[in-house]
mmCIF file of the C-alpha atoms, coordinates in Angstrom:
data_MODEL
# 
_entry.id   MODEL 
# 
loop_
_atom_site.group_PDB 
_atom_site.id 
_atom_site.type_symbol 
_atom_site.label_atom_id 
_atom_site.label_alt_id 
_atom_site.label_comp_id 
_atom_site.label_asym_id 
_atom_site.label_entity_id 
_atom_site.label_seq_id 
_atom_site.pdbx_PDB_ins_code 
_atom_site.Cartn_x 
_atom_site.Cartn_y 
_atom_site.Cartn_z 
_atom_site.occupancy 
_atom_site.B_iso_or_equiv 
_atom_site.pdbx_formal_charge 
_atom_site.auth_seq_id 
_atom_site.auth_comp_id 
_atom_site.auth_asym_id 
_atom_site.auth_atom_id 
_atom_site.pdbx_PDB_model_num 
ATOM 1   C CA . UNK A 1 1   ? 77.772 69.646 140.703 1.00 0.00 ? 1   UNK A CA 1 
ATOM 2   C CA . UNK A 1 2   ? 74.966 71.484 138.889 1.00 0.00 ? 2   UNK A CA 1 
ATOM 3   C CA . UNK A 1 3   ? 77.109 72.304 136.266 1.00 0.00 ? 3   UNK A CA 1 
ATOM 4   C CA . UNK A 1 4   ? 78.668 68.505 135.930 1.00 0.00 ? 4   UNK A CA 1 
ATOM 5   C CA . UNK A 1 5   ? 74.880 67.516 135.424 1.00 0.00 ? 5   UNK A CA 1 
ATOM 6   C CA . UNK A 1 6   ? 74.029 69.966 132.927 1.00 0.00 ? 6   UNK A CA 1 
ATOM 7   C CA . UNK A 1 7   ? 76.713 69.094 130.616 1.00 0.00 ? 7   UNK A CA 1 
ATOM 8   C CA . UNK A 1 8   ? 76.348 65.636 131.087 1.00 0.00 ? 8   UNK A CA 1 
ATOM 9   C CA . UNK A 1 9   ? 72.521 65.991 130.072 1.00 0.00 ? 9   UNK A CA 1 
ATOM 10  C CA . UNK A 1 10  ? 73.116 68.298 127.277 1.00 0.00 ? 10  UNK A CA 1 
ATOM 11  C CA . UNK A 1 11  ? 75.801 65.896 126.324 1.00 0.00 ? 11  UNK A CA 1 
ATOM 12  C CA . UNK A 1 12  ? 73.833 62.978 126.225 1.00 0.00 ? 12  UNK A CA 1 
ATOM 13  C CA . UNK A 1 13  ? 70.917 64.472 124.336 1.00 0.00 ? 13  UNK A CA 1 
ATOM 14  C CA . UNK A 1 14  ? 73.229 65.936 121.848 1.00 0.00 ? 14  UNK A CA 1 
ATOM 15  C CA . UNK A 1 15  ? 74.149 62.122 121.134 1.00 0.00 ? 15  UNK A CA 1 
ATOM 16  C CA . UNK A 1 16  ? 70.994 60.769 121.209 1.00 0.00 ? 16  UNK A CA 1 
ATOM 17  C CA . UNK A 1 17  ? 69.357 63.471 118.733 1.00 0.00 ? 17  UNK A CA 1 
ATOM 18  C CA . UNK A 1 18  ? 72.809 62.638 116.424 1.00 0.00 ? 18  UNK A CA 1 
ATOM 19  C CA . UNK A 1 19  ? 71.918 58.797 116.458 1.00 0.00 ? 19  UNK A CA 1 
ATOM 20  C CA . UNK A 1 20  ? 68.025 59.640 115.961 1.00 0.00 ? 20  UNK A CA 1 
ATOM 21  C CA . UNK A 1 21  ? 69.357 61.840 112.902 1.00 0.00 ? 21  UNK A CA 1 
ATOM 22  C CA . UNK A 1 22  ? 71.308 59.313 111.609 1.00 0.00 ? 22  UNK A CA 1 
ATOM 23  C CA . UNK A 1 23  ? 68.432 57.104 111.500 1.00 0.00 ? 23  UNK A CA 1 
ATOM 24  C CA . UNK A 1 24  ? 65.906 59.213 109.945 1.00 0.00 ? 24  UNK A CA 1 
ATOM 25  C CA . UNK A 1 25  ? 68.794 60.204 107.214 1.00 0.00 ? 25  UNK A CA 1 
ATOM 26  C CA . UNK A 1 26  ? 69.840 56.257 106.835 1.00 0.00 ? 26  UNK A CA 1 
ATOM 27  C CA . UNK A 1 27  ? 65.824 55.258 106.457 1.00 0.00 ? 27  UNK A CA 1 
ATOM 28  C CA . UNK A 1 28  ? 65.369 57.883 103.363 1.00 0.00 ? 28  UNK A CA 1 
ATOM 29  C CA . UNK A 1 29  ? 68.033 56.794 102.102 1.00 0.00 ? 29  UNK A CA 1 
ATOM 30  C CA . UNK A 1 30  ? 67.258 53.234 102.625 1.00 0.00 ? 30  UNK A CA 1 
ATOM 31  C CA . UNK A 1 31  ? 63.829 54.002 100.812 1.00 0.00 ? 31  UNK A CA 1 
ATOM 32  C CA . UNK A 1 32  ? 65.338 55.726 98.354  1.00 0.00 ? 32  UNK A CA 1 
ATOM 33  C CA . UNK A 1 33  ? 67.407 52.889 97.359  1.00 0.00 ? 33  UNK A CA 1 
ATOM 34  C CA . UNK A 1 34  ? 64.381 50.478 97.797  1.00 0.00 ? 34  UNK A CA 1 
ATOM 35  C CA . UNK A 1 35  ? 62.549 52.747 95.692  1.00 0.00 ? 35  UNK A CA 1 
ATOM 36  C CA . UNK A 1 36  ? 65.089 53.101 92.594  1.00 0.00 ? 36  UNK A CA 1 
ATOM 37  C CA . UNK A 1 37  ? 65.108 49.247 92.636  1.00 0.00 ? 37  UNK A CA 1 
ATOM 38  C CA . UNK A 1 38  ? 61.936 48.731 92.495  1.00 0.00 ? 38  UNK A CA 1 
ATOM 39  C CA . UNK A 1 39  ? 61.805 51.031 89.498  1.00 0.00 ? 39  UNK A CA 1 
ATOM 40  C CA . UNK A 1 40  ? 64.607 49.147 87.852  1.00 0.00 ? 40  UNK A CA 1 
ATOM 41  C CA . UNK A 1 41  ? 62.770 45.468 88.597  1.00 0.00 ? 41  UNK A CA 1 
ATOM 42  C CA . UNK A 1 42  ? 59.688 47.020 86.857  1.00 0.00 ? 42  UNK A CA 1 
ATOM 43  C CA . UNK A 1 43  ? 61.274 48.187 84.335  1.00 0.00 ? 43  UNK A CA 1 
ATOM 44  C CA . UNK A 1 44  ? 63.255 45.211 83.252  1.00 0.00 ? 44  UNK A CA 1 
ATOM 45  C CA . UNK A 1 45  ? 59.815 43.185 83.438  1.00 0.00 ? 45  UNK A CA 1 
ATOM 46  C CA . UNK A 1 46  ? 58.128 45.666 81.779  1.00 0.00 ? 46  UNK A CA 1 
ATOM 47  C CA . UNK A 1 47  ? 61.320 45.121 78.948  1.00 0.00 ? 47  UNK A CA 1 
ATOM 48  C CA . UNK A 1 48  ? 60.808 41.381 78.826  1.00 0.00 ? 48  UNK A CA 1 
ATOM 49  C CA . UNK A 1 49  ? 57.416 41.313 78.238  1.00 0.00 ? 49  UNK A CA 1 
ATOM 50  C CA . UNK A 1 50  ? 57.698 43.528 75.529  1.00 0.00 ? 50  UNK A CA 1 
ATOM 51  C CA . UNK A 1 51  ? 60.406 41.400 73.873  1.00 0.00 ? 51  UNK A CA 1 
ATOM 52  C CA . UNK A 1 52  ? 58.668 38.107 74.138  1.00 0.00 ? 52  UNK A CA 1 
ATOM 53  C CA . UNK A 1 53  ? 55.459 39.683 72.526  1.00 0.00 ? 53  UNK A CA 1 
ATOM 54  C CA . UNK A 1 54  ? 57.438 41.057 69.713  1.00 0.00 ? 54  UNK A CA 1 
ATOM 55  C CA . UNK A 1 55  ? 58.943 38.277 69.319  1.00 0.00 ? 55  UNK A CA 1 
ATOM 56  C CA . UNK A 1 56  ? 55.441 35.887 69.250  1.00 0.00 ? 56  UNK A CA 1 
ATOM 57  C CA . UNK A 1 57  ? 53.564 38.318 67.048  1.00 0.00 ? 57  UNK A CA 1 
ATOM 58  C CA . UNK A 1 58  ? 57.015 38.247 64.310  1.00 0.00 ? 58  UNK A CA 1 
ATOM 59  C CA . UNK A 1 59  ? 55.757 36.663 61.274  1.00 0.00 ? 59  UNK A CA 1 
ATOM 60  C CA . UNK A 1 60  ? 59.384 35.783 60.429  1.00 0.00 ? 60  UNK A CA 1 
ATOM 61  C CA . UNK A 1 61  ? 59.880 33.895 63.790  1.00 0.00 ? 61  UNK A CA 1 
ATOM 62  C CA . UNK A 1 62  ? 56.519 32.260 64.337  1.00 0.00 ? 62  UNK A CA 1 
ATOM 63  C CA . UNK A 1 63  ? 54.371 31.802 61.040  1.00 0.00 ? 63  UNK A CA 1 
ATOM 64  C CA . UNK A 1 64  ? 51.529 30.646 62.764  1.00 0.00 ? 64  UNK A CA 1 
ATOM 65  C CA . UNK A 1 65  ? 51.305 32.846 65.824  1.00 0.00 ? 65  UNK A CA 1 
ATOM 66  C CA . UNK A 1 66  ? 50.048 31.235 69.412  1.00 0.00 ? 66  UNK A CA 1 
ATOM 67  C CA . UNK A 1 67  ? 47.109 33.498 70.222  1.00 0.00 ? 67  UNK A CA 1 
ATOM 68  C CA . UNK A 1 68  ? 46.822 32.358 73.722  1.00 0.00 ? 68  UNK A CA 1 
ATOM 69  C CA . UNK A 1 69  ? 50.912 33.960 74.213  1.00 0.00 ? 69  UNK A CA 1 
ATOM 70  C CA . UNK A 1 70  ? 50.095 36.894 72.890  1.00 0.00 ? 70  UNK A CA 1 
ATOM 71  C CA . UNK A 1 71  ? 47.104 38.019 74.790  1.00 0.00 ? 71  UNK A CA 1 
ATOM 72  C CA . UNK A 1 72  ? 48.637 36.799 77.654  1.00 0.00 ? 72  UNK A CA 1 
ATOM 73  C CA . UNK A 1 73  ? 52.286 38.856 76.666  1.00 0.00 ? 73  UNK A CA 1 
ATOM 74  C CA . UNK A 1 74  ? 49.513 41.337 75.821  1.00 0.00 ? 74  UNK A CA 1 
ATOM 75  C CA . UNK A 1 75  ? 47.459 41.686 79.444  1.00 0.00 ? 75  UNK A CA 1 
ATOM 76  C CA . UNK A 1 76  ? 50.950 41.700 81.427  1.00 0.00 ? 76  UNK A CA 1 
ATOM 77  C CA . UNK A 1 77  ? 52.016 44.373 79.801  1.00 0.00 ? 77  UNK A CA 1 
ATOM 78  C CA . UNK A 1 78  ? 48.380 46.342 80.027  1.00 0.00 ? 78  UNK A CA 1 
ATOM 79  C CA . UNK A 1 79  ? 48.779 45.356 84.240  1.00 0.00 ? 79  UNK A CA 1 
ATOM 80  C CA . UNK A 1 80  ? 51.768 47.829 84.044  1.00 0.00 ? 80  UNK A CA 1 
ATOM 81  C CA . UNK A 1 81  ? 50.368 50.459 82.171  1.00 0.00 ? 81  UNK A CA 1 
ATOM 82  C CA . UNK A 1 82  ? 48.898 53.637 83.857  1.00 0.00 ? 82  UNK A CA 1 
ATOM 83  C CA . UNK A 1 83  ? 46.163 54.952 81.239  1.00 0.00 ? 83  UNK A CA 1 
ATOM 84  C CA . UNK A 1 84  ? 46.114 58.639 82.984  1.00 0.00 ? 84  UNK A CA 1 
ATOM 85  C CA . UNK A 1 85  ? 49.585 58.846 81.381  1.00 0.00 ? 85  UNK A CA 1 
ATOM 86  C CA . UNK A 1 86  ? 49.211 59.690 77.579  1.00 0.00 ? 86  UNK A CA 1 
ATOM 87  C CA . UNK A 1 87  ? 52.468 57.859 76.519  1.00 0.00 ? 87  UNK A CA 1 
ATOM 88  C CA . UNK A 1 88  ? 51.056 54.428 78.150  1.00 0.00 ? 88  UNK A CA 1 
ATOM 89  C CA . UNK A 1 89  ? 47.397 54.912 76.603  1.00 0.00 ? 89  UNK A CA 1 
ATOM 90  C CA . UNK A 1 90  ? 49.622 55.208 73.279  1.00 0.00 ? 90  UNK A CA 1 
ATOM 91  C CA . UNK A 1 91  ? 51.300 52.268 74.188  1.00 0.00 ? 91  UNK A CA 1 
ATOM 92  C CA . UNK A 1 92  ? 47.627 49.954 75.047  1.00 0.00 ? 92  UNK A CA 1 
ATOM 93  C CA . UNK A 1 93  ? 46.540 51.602 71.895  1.00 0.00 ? 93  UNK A CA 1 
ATOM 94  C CA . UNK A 1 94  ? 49.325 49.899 69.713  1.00 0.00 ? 94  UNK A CA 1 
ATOM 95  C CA . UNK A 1 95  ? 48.884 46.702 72.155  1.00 0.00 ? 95  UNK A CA 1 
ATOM 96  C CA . UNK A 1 96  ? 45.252 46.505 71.046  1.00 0.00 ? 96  UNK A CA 1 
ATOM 97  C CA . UNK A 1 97  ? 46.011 47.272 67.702  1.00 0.00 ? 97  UNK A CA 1 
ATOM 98  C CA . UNK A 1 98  ? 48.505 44.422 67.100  1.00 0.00 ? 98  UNK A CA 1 
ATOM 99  C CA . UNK A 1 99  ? 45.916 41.592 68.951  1.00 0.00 ? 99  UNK A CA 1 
ATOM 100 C CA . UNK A 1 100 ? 43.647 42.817 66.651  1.00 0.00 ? 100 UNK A CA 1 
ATOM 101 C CA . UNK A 1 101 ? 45.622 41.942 63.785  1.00 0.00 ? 101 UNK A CA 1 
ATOM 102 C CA . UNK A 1 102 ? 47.163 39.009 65.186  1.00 0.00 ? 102 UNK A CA 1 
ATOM 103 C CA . UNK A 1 103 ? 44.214 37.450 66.425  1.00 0.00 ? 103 UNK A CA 1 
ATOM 104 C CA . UNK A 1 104 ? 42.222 37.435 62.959  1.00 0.00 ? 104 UNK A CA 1 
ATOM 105 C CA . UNK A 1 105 ? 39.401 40.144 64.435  1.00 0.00 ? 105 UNK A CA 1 
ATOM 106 C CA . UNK A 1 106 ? 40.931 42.213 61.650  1.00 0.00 ? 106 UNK A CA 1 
ATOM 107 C CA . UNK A 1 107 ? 40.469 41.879 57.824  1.00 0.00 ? 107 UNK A CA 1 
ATOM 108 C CA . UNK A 1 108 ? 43.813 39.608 57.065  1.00 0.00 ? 108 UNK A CA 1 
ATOM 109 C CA . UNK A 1 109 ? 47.556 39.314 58.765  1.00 0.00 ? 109 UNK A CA 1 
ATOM 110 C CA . UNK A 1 110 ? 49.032 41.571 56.867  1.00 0.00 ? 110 UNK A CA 1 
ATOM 111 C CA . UNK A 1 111 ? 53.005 41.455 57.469  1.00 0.00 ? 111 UNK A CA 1 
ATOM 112 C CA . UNK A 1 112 ? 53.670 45.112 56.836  1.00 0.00 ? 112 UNK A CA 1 
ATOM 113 C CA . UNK A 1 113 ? 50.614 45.988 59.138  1.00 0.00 ? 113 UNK A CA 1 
ATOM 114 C CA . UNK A 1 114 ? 52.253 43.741 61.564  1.00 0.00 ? 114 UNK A CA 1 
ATOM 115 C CA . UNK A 1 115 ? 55.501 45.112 61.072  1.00 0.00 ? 115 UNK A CA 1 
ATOM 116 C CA . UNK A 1 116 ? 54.371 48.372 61.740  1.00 0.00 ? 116 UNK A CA 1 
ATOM 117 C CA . UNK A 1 117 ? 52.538 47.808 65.206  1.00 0.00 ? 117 UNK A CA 1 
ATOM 118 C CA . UNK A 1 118 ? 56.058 46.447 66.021  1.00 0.00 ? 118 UNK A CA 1 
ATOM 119 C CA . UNK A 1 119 ? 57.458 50.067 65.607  1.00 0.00 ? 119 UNK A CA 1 
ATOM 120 C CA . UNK A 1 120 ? 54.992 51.783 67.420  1.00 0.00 ? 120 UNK A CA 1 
ATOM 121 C CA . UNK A 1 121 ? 54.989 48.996 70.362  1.00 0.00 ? 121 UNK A CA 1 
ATOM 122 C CA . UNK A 1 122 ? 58.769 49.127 70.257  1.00 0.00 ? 122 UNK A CA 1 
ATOM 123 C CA . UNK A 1 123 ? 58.562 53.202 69.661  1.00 0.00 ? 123 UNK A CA 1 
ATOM 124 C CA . UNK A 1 124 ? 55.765 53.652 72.562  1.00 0.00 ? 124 UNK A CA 1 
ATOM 125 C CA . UNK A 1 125 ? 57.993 51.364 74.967  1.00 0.00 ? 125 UNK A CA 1 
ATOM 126 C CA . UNK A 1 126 ? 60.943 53.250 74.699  1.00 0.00 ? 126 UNK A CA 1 
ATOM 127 C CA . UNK A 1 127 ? 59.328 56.483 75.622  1.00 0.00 ? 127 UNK A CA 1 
ATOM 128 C CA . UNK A 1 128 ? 57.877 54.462 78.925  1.00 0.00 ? 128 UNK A CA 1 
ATOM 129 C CA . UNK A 1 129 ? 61.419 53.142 79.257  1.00 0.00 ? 129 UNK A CA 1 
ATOM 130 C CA . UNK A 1 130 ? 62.711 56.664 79.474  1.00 0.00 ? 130 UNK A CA 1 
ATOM 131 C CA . UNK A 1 131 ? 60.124 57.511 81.881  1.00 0.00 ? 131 UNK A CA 1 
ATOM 132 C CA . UNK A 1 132 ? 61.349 54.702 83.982  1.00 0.00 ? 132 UNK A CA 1 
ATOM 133 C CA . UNK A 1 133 ? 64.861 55.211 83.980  1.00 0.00 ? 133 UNK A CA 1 
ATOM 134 C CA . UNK A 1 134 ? 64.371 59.107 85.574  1.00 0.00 ? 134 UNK A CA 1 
# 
């Protein structure tokens, strides 16, 4: 009868550790998955908001750029950026840099000037886009 009881015990634990095992290894991979699409949600927000500013600040598409789009285009993507990472304090820099000469702080709205924060917004981006795809 001793015997029975062991192996009944020792069978019954061995299930219960297997079901407590396949919940710790379901959970990580639960988070995992909760994780990876969290990245992905960021990142295609992250994506949009750099589209619609490059598309406000285009000379082409809006002659007479709204200010108040921008900096707002502008601030959502700063909320994303992490400035202890050197590609994202590229990536404000060029931010800042196009306000600047959007918003009529700087001399004159020079298209070409223009046209060239576009390539190192779109240029910065795509190495955060990278990082955010990993």
């Amino acid at each position: 009868m001793d015997a029975n009881i062991t192996i009944a015990i020792i069978s019954a634990s061995s299930v219960l550790v297997g079901m407590i095992a396949q919940h710790l290894f379901g959970s990580a991979a639960a988070s995992r998955e909760e994780r990876r699409q969290r990245r992905i949600d960021v990142r295609n927000r992250f994506e949009e908001c750099v589209v619609r500013l490059l598309e406000e600040t285009d000379p082409d598409v809006h002659p007479v750029p709204s200010r108040s789009e921008i900096t707002r285009n502008i601030i959502r993507l700063q909320m994303y950026l992490n400035l202890e990472d050197q590609d994202h304090r590229k990536l404000n820099g060029y931010l800042n840099s196009l306000g600047i000469s959007i918003s009529g702080y700087s001399d004159s709205q020079d298209k070409r000037l223009i046209l060239q924060s576009h390539a190192a917004v779109l240029d910065a981006a795509n190495k955060i886009f990278k990082k955010l795809d990993a």
